[in-house]
C-alpha positions in Angstrom: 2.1 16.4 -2.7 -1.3 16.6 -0.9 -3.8 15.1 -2.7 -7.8 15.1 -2.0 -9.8 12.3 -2.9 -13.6 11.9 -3.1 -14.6 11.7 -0.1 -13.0 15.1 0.5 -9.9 13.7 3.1 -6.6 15.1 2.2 -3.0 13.0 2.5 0.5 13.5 1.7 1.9 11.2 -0.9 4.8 10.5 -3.2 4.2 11.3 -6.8 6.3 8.3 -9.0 4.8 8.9 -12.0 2.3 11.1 -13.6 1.1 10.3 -16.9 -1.1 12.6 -19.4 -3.4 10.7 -21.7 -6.5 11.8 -23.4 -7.0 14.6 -21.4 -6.5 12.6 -18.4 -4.0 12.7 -15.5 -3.2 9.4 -14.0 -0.8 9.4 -11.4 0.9 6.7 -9.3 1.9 7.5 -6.0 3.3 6.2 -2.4 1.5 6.7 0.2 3.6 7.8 3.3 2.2 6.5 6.1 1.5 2.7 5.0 4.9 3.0 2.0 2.0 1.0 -0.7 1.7 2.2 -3.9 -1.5 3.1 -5.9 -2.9 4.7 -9.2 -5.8 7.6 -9.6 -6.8 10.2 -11.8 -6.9 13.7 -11.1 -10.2 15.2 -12.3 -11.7 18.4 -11.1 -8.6 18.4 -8.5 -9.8 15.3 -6.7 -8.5 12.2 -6.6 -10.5 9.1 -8.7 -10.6 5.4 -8.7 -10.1 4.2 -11.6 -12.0 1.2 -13.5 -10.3 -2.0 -14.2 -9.7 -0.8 -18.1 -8.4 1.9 -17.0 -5.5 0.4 -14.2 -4.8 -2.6 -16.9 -3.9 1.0 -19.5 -1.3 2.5 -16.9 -0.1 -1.1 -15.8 0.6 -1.4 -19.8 3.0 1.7 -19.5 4.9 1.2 -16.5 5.8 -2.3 -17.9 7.2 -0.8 -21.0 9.0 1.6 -18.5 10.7 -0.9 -16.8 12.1 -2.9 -19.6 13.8 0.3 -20.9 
């Protein structure tokens, strides 16, 4: 998937989980080129930081993932 973020530069990345919250898209992904992972929101079709509340909230659900 290419994804933009907001600076405008576009990449390719691995989409490993996409979660839907609150009217929110968080996604983690792999990035290609350097094979680290990160998580963003998608707003407006551009790819976000998010605040510390925010990673903590998605760090919360992939933990309850794994011990599934």
């Amino acid at each position: 998937m290419i994804l933009r973020n907001s600076k405008g530069r576009e990449r390719n990345f691995k989409i490993l989980f996409k979660i839907e919250h609150e009217n929110n898209t968080y996604i983690v992904y792999e990035d290609y080129m350097t094979g680290k992972c990160y998580v963003g929101c998608i707003k407006d079709g551009n790819l976000n930081k998010l605040p510390k509340e925010e990673i903590d909230f998605v760090l919360k659900i992939l933990e309850k993932v794994n011990e599934e």
